[in-house]
N, C-alpha and C positions, 0 to 999 in steps of 0.2 A: 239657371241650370235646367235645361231641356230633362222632361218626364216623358219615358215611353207611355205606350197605351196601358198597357199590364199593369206596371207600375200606379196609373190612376185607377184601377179597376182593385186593385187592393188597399190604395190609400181611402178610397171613399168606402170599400169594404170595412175596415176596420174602422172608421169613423163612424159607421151605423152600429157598428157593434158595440162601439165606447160609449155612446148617446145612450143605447138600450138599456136602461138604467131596472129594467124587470127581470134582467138577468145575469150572472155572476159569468163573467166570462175568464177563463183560462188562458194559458197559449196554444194549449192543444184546441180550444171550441176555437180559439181565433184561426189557428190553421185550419180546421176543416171547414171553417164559414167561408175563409177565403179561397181555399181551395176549388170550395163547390161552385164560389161566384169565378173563378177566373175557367171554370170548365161552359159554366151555363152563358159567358158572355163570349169569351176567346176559342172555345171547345179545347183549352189545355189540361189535358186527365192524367198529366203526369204529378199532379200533387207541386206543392209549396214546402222547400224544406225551412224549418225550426230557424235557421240563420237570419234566412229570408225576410220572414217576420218579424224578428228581432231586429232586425237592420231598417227596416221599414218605420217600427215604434220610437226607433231613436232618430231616423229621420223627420217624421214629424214634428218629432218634442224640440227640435233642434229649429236657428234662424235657416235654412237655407231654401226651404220650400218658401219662408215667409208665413209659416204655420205656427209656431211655438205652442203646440200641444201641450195641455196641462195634463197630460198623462201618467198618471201616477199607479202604483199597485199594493192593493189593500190585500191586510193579513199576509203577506209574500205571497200571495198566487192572483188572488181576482186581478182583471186589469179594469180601468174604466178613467172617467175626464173628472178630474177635482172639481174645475164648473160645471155642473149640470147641461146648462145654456152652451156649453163652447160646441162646435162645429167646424171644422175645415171647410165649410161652404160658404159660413159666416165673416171670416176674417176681414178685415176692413184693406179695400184699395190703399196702397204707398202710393205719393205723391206723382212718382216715377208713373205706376197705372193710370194715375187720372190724367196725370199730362197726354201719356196715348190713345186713352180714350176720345180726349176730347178732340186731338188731335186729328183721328181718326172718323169721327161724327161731321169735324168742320169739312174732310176729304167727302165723305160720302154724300153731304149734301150740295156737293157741287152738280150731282148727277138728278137735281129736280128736274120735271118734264118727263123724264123717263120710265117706261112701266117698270122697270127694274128697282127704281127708288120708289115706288110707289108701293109696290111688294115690300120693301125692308123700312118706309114709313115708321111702321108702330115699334119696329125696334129702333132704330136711329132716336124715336122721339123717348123712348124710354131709357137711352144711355144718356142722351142730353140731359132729359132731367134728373137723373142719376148723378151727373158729373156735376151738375148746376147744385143740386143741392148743397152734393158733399166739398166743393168749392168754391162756394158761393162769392166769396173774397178777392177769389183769384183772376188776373188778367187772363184772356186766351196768348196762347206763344203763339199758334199760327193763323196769321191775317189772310185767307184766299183773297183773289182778287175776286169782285162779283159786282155786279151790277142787278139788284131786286128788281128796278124799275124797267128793265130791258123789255120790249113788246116781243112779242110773239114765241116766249119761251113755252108757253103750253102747247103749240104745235109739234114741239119735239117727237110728244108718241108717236102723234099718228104718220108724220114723215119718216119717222123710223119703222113703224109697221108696216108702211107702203115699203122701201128696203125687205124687206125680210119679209114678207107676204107677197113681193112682185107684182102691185097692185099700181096701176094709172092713177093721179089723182087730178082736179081741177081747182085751181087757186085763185083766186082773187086776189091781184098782186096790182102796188101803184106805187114804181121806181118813185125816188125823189123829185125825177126831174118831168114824170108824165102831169097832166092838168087832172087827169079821169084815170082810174083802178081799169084793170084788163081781165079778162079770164084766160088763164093759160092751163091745158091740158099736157100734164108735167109728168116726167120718169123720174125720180128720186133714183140716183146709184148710189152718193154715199152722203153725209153730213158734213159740216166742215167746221171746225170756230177757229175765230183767232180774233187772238186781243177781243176777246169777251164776248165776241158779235157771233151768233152762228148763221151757218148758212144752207141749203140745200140745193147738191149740184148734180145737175141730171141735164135731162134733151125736153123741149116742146115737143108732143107730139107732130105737130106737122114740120119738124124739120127733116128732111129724107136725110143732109150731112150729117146728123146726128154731132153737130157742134156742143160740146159742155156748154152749161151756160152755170150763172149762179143767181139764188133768189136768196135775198135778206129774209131772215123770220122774221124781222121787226118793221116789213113794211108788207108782210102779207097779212089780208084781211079777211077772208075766209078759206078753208082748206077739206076739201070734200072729197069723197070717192068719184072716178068716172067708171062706174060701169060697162060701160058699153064701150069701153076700151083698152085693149090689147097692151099688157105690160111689156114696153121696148128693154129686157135688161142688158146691163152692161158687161160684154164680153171680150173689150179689148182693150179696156182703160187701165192700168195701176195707181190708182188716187197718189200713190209716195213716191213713184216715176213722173207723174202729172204735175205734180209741185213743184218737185226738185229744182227747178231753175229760176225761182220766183220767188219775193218775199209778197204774202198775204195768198189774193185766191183770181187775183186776173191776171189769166193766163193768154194767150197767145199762141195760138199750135202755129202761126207763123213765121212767132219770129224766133229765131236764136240765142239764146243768151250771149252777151254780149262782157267784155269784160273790163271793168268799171275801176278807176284809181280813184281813192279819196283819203286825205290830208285831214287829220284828225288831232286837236291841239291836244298838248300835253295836259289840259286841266281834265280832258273827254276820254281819252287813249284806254285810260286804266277800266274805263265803263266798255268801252266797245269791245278789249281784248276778253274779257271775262265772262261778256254777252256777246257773242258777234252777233251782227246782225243777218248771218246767214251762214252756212255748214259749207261754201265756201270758200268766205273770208277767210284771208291769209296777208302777214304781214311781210311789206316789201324791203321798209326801212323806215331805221328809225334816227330821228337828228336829236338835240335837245329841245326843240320847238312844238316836237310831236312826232307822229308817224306815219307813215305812207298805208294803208289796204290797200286791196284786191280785192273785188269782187265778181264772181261770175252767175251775172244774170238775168233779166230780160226786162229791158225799163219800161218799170209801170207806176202808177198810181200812190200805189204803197212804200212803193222806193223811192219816190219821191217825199211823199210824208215824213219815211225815217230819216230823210237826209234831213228836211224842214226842222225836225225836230232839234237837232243837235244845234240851231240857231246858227250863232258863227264859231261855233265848234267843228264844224265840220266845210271841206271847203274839197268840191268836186273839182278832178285833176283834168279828169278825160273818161268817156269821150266828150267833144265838143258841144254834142246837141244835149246830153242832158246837165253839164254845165250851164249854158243857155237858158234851158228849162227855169233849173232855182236861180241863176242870176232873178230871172224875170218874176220868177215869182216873188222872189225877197224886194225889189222891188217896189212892187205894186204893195206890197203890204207896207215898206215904210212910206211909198207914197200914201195910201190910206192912213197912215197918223199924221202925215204932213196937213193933211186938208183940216179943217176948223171943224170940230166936232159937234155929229150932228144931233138935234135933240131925240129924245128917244119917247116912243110915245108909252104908256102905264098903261097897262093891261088893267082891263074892269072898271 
C-alpha cells in the first residue's frame, strides 16, 4: 500500500511520541506535535484534524503498513506503546523485503569498476550483511551472470572518466593475435559489454577516418592519461544506430546487413523464439521438423559463433557464403576429433 510523504511525517511523528515514555500524551498533545512537525517539515499550517489522527493510530495498530503497533490507551486518555522497546523503525523485514533486498544488492553489484558503485560501496555492503545475516539459510533466487576473474574490470573508471571528462588516453594494448603489447593514443566515445566481456569503442588518434575501433579490457595492460593530447569527441556516431545491424560489437561501416535464413530443429526453436537471437529475427515458417528465421544482419564473427553454438540444431539456408563458412568450420572441428589425440603437457 503506497504512503504519501505527509503520511510518513506523522506516522514517525506519533511514533516518537508513543516511545516518549516521560510524557503523558493526549490526542489533542498528539495533534499539535504533529501538527507543528508536518508545518516545520512540509510548511503545511493548516493544522491536522482529530479524524486524522485517529485514523493514522488505527493504521498503525493494524497489518497493513506491516507495523502492528501495540498501541494501547491508559486510564481512557493517555496514548503510548504497551512495549516500551517497540518502534515503527524497528519492525523486522518480511520475507517478501529480504527477497528484494537482496535481489537488489546482487543488481547493484554488477556495477563494480565504477565510481558510482564505489560511492554506494558502504551501503551495498551494509544491506548484504544485513540480508546475510537475517537469511543466513536461505538460497539467493537471482543468479547474475558474472565473471570475478575477468582482466581488466578495474579500468572501467577511468575509461569512463575519459568519456565524460573528454580526456585522450594512452593504452597499452596486446590483441590476441600481436607477439608484442602496442601503445595506442585512444578517444573513448562510449563503453560496450556483451556477453560479459566489456569493451572500449572510440578512434586512435592518428586516424584522420576517424574509423570505430574496439579495445577488450581484458587485454589492455596499462591505461594512462595523454596530456598533451586533444580529446577527438564523438559527434556523429549513435552507439544504438551503430549496432543495430549486428550481433556483438564488429561492426563494418561497409558493409550492409544482409538477410540471412536459418533452419532451426524443433528441440532448439522454443529457445530461439523466446530469445532471438537478434530484434530482427522473424519467423518465416514453421513445418513439424522445425522452423524457418530471418535475419537481418551483417555477417560477422559473433554470428557465426551463435550459429556454432546451436551445434546441429541450427542449419544455415542462405546465403551461400556463410553457409560455406559453418559448413567449414563444423568440419575442421570434427576433423580435429577424427585425428588421435594428442597428449597434453602438465603445467608445473
Amino acid at each position: 500500500m503506497p504512503v504519501n510523504r505527509n503520511a510518513l511525517v506523522r506516522y514517525k511523528t506519533l511514533d516518537a511520541c508513543l516511545r516518549n515514555r516521560q510524557r503523558l500524551w493526549t490526542l489533542d498533545d498528539l495533534i499539535e506535535t504533529v501538527s507543528e512537525a508536518l508545518y516545520e517539515y512540509e510548511g503545511i499550517d493548516k493544522g491536522i484534524s482529530r479524524r486524522t489522527i485517529q485514523a493514522d493510530l488505527q493504521m498503525m495498530r493494524s497489518d497493513k503498513l506491516g507495523y502492528f503497533a501495540p498501541i494501547i490507551v491508559v486510564d481512557k486518555k493517555y496514548y503510548t506503546y504497551d512495549d516500551p522497546t517497540y518502534s515503527i523503525t524497528n519492525i523486522p523485514l518480511s520475507d517478501g523485503d529480504l527477497v528484494r533486498m537482496n535481489e537488489a544488492v546482487e543488481m547493484l553489484k554488477q556495477f563494480r569498476g565504477f565510481s558510482h558503485f564505489t560511492s554506494l560501496n558502504e551501503v551495498v555492503q551494509k544491506l548484504e550483511d544485513h540480508v546475510y545475516s537475517t537469511v543466513r539459510k536461505s538460497a539467493p533466487v537471482i543468479d547474475f551472470e558474472k565473471n570475478e576473474g575477468l582482466k581488466g574490470l578495474h579500468f572501467l573508471e577511468e575509461l569512463y572518466q575519459a568519456v565524460v571528462q573528454k580526456k585522450a588516453l594512452q593504452i597499452q594494448y596486446q590483441s590476441f593475435s600481436a607477439r608484442q603489447p602496442q601503445f595506442i593514443t585512444f578517444h573513448v566515445w562510449w563503453l560496450k559489454e556483451f556477453k560479459n566481456r566489456w569493451f572500449a569503442a572510440g578512434i586512435r588518434d592518428e586516424d584522420e577516418k576517424q574509423v570505430i575501433m574496439h579495445l577488450a579490457l581484458d587485454r589492455m595492460l596499462t591505461v594512462q592519461p595523454a596530456p598533451e593530447t586533444d580529446y577527438k569527441p564523438n559527434q556523429t556516431t549513435d552507439a544504438d544506430r551503430y549496432y543495430r545491424d549486428v550481433i556483438g560489437v564488429s561492426v563494418s561501416e561497409n558493409l550492409r546487413p544482409i538477410r540471412i535464413k536459418l533452419f532451426v530443429t524443433r528441440l532448439h526453436s522454443p529457445y530461439v523464439e523466446t530469445k532471438p537471437l537478434h530484434h530482427s529475427q522473424r519467423t518465416l515458417e514453421r513445418t513439424p521438423e522445425g522452423i524457418v528465421i530471418e535475419l537481418l544482419v551483417q555477417h560477422n564473427f559473433e554470428l557465426e559463433k551463435e550459429i556454432l553454438g546451436f551445434g546441429d540444431g541450427m542449419i544455415v539456408l542462405a546465403p551461400e557464403r556463410l553457409r560455406l563458412a559453418i559448413r567449414q568450420r563444423l568440419q575442421a572441428g570434427l576433423s580435429a576429433y577424427d585425428t588421435p589425440e594428442k597428449p597434453v603437457q602438465k603445467i608445473g
